[in-house]
C-alpha positions in Angstrom: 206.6 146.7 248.6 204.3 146.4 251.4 204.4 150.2 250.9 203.3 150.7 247.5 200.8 148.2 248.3 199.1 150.4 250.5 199.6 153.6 248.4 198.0 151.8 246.0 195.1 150.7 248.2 195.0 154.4 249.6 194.7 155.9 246.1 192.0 153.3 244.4 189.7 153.8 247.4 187.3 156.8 247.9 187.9 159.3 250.5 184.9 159.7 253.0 185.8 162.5 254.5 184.4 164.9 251.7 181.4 162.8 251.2 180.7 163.5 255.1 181.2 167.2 255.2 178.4 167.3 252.4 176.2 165.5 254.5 176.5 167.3 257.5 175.9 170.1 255.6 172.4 169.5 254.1 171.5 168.2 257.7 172.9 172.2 259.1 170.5 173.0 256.3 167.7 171.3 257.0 167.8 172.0 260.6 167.8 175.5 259.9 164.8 176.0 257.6 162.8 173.4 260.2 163.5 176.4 263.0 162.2 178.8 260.6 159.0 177.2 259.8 158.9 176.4 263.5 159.3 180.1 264.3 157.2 181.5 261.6 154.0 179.0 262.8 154.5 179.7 266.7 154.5 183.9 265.9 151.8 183.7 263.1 150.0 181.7 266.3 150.6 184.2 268.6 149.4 187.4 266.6 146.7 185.4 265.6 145.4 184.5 269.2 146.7 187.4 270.9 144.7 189.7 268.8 148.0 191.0 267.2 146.1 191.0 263.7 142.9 192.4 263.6 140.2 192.5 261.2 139.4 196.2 259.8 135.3 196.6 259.8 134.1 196.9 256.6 134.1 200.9 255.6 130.6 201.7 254.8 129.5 203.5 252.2 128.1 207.4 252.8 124.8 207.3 253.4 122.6 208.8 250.2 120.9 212.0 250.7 117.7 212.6 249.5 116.5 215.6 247.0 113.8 217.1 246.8 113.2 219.3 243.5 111.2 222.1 243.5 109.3 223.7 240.6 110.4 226.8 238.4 110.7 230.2 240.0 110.3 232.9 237.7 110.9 236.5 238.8 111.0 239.8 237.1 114.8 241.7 237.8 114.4 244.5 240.3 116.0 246.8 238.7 115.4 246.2 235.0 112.0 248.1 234.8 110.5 244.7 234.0 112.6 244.5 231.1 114.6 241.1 232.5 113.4 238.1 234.2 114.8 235.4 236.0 113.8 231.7 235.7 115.3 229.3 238.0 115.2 226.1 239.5 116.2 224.1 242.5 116.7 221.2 244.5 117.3 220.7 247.9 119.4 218.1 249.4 118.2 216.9 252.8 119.7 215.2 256.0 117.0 212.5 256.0 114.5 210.9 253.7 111.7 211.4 256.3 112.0 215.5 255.7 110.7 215.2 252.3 107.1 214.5 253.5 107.2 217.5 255.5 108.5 219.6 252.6 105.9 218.7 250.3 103.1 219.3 252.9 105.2 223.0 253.5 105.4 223.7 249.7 103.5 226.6 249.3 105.2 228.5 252.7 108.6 227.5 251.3 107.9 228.7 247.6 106.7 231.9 249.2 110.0 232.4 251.1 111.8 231.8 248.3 110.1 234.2 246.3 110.1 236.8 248.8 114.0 236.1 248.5 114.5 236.4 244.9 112.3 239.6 244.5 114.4 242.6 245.4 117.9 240.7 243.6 119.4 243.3 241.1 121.3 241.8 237.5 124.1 242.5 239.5 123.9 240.4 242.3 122.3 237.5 240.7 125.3 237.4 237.7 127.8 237.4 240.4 129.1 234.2 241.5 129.3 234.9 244.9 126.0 236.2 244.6 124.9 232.9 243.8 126.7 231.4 246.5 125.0 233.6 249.0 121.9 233.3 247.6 121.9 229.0 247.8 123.4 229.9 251.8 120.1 232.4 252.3 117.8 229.8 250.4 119.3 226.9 253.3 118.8 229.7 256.1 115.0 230.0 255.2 113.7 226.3 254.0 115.6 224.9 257.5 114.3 227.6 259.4 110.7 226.6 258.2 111.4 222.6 259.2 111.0 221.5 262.6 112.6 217.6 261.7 116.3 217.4 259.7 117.6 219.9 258.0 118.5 221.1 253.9 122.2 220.6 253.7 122.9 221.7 250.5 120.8 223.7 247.7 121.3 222.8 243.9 120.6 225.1 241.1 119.6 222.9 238.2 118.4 225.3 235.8 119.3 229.5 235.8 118.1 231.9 233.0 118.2 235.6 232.9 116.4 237.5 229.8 
């Protein structure tokens, strides 16, 4: 009897035993993540402190070129017999803000340049894109030949008419 008594007793009570494992294994648990914040503070410290990270300037912005526009040139085709003309405009982008002073106070030289450029151009090599290329390369050549401060760094034809 004595023996039943104590199965009996044995089976009405709880076991601990499982209750124990549980808790041991949220402490595991808990231990764990507390390294991990631990770890992740201590390096996020370091990189921080160390110069590890570092702060990328700000990227600035190109700087804005200036243009200058010029008036209307308008040519007679050399070899049309007068019969075709040219009208065509341009503006000139400059390295520097300061070089437009100096271009208007060199406006009449530059315009005669140009002129003197444009004058002996056949249909043929004004109609030719190419042509036109060259001709913006050989307009550069002469107007930054004529400065003495900056430079043009790129022509723009705004306006182009052949009659």
């Amino acid at each position: 009897m004595a023996r039943e008594a104590r199965e009996e007793k044995e089976s009405t009570e709880p076991k601990e035993e499982p209750r124990k494992k549980a808790n041991a294994k949220w402490i595991i648990m808990g231990a764990a993540l507390l390294v991990l914040i631990a770890a992740g503070t201590a390096v996020g410290f370091y990189f921080l402190k160390a110069g590890g990270v570092t702060v990328k300037p700000a990227v600035q912005p190109p700087a804005v070129m200036a243009v200058w526009p010029m008036d209307a040139f308008i040519i007679n085709i050399a070899d049309t017999n007068g019969e075709r003309y040219l009208k065509m405009v341009i503006q000139l982008e400059v390295s520097d803000q300061s070089v437009v002073s100096e271009l208007e106070q060199l406006k009449p030289r530059l315009r005669d340049s140009i002129l003197d450029l444009l004058t002996p151009k056949t249909y043929k090599d004004l109609m030719d894109v190419s042509g036109k290329q060259r001709l913006r390369e050989d307009i550069a050549g002469r107007v930054n030949n004529t400065l003495s401060k900056g430079k043009v760094t790129k022509v723009y034809i705004t306006d182009f008419v052949v009659q």
